[in-house]
N, C-alpha and C positions, 0 to 999 in steps of 0.2 A: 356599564351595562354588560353581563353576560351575553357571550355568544354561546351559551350551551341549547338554551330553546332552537336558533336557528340552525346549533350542528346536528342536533336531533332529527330536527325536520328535514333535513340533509339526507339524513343515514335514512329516513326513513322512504324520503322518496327515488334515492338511490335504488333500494331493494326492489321497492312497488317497481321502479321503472324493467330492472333485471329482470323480475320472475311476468312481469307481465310480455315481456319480450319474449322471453322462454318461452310460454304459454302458446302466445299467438304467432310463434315462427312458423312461416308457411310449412305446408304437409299435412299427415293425415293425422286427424285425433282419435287414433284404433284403441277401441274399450278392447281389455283382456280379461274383465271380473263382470259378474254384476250385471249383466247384458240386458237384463228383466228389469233389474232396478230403474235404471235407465229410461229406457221403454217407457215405462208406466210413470216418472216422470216428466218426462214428454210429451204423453196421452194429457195428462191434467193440466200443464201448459198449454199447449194445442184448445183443448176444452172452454177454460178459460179464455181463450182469443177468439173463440166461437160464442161468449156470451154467457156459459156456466158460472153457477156461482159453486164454489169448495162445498161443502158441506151441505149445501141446499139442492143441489141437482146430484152430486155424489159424496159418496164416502170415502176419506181421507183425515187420520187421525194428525196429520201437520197440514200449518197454518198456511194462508197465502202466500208468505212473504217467503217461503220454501221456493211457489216456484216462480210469483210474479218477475223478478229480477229475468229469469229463463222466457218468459212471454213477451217482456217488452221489445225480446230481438227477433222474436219469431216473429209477430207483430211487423216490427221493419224490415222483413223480408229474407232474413238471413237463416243460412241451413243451421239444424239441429244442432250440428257439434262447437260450431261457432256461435252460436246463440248461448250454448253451455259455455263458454271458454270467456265469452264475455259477461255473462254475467259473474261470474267468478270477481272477474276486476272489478263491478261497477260496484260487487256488496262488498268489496276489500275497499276500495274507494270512499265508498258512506262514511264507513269504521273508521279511517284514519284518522281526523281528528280528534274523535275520543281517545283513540294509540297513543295521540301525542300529549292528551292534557294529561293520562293517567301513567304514561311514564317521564312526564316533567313533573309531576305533583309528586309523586309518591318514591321513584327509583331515582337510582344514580348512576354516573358512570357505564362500565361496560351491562351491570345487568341492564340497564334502559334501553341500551341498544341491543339484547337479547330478545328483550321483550317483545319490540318493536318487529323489530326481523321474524320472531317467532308469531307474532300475530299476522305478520305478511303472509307467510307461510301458509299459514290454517286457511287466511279466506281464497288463496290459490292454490292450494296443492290438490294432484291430480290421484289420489289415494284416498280411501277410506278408513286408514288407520290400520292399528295391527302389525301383525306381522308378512301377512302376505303384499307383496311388490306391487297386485296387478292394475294397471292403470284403470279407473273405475270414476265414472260420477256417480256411485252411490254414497249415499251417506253423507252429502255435504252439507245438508241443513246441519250436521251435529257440528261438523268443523265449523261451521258461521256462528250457528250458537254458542262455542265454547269463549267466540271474541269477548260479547257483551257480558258472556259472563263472568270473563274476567274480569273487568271492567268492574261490577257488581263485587268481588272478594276483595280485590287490592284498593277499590277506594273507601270497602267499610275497615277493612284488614289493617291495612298501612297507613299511619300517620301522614297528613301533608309535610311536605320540606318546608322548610322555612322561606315564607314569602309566596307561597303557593297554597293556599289555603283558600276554598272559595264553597260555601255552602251551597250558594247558587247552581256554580258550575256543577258540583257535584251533581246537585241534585239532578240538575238537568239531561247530564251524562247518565244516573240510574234511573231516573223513570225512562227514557228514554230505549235504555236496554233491555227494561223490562216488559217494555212494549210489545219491543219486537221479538223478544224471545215470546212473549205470550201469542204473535201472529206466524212465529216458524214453530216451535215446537214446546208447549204449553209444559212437559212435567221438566225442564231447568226453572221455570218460575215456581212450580211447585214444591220444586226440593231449597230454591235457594230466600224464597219469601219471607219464611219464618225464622231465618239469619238475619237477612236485611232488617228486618223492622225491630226486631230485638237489638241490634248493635245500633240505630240509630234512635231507639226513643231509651233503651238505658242513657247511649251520651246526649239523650235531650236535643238532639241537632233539629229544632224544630222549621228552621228556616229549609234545612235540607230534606225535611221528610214532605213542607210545602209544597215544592219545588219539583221533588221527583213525583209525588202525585197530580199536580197540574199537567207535567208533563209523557206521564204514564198514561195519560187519559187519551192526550192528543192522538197518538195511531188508534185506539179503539176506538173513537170520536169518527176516526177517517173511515175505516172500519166499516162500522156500523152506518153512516152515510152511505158508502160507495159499494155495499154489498146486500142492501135491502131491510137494514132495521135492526129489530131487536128476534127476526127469526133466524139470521143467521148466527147470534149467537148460541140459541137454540141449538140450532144443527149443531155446529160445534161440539156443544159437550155432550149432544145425542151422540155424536163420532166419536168424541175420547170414552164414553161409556163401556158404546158398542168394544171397540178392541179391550179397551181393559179386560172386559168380563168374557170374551171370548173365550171357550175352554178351551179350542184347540190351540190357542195363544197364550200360554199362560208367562210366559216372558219372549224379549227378542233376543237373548241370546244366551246366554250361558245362564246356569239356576243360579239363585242368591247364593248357595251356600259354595255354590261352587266358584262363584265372582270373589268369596270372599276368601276360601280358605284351599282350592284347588296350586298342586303345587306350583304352574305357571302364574296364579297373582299371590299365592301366601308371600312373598318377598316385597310385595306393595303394600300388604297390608298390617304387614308387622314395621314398613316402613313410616306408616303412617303413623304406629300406637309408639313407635319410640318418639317420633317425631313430636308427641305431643308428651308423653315422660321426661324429654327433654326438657322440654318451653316450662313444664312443672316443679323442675329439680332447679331450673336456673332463676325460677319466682318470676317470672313474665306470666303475671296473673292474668293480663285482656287478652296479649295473644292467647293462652292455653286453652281457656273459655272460648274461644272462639274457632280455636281448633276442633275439638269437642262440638261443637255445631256444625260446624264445618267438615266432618270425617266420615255422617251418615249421608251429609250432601252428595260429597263424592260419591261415595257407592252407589247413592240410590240411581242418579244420573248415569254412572256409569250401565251398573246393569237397565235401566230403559235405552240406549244407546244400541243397536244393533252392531256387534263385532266387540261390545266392552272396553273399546279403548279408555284407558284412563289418561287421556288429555290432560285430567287434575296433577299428574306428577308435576307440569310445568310449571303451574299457577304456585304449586308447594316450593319447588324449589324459588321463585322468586324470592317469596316470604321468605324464607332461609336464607340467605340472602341478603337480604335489608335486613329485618329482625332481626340483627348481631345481638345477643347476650350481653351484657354490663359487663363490662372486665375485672370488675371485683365479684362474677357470680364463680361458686364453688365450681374446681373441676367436674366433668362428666365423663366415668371411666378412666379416670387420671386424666383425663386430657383436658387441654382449654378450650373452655366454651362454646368459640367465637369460630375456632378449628374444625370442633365437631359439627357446628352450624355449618360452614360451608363443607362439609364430605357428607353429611346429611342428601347437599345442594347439588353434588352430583353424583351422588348415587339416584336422585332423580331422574337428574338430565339425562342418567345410560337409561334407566330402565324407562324413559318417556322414546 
């Protein structure tokens, strides 16, 4: 019997324990960014523990599950900052299990424990991406969502390892993420949908598309029980309407054209088109197809994300990564394959 599953689960709760130690070291949790974001945060938490329903008594285009986690400490009595600092843990907490089936199933070696650590990371770190330092709870529904949605790329993405293979599981793990990204923040479900169901009904995984929709249903099931029906679905997409079509909102942060081609991301996004000229030269015909799905995902996410971080570099470098090239594929650039795959993988890793 391998001890790889329980060194994983090791490294993994090694990390959880470090950064949550970090975290909740006594002292003070002084915001430096975002001070409004925050705020109004806490307003709809607070709300919520007063008996508000989201979207039925106010307006807010993210889902409950944004700030439930923040409530249930407010709830037991604990201040603001600590009620933030702990729900932090308890949504890294949830995630872990899924960290540990989707990098024992799918990765190896040191990237698995990249992953793992990089997933720790996102459901605690006390930044909202980017390039500014300043310590901030804004924005962290995007860092929560980016977990499950990884979760969602790498288990359609990457083949299982050998002996890891479980349609069940799968499935369970992506309805399940789907859920909850449909109850934090609805447009990753909409940009990553029409991947997921395309990569799972071309491989016919019908066991796994069962699966993930029995259990995609269960949080909107909860959902709709514990939040009054079928009108707070209503509100809902009365709320995702309402901001879409806002005019004085017409994006939250940088213009498309400028997400795409301004010279701070033109270096991503050329990163991304060799990325898939690659996977095309070396005849890796389902990654490349799937990249190609996968490229308008990123963007679209990324520009609805306030501050534009492209989180996606990391998931990409994964992929790069495991998907090593066949050692009989033609050079790329005179170079081997396998080489150019991994300096693909960190020139990622710098610019994430």
């Amino acid at each position: 019997m391998t001890l790889a599953p329980l060194r994983f689960a090791t490294y993994l709760a090694i990390a959880f324990l470090v950064f949550s130690l970090l975290t909740l070291w006594p002292g003070v949790f002084r915001v430096t960014g975002h001070e409004v974001d925050l705020i109004q945060a806490l307003d709809i938490a607070y709300r919520m523990g007063d008996g508000l329903v989201p979207h039925v008594d106010f307006l807010t285009p993210l889902g409950v599950l944004a700030f439930l986690p923040v409530q249930v400490f407010l709830d037991a009595g604990l201040p603001p900052g600590r009620s933030f600092l702990l729900a932090q843990i308890l949504v890294t907490t949830v995630m872990l299990p899924a960290v540990w089936w989707v990098g024992m199933s799918r990765l190896e070696g040191g990237v698995r424990v990249l992953y793992g650590i990089g997933m720790v990371v996102l459901g605690i770190a006390m930044i909202f991406g980017g390039g500014n330092p300043a310590i901030t709870a804004s924005m962290y529904y995007n860092r929560w969502a980016w977990i499950p949605a990884s979760f969602i790329v790498l288990l359609l993405l990457l083949p299982a390892r050998g002996g890891w293979r479980s349609d069940t599981v799968d499935g369970v793990i992506l309805g399940l993420a789907g859920g909850a990204l449909i109850l934090t923040k609805v447009t990753f479900v909409i940009a990553l949908a029409p991947f997921a169901l395309l990569v799972i009904l071309t491989e016919r995984r019908w066991w796994m598309f069962g699966a993930a929709l029995i259990t995609l249903l269960l949080p909107l099931v909860w959902a709709t029980v514990t939040f009054g029906g079928l009108g707070f679905w209503q509100a809902y997409i009365g709320d995702l309407l309402t901001v879409a079509l806002e005019s004085r909102r017409t994006n939250p942060g940088s213009e498309l054209s400028d997400l795409v081609a301004s010279p701070a991301t033109l270096t991503m996004t050329a990163l991304l088109l060799i990325t898939i000229v690659f996977l095309r030269r070396c005849l890796m015909r389902g990654p490349v197809l799937s990249m190609l799905l996968l490229a308008p995902v990123f963007v679209y996410i990324t520009y609805q994300n306030w501050g534009n971080d492209p989180k996606w570099l990391f998931v990409l470098a994964l992929v790069l990564l495991t998907r090593l090239p066949p050692a009989e594929a033609r050079p790329f650039w005179r170079m081997p394959p396998q080489a150019v795959s991994r300096i693909l993988a960190l020139v990622c890793l710098v610019l994430y």
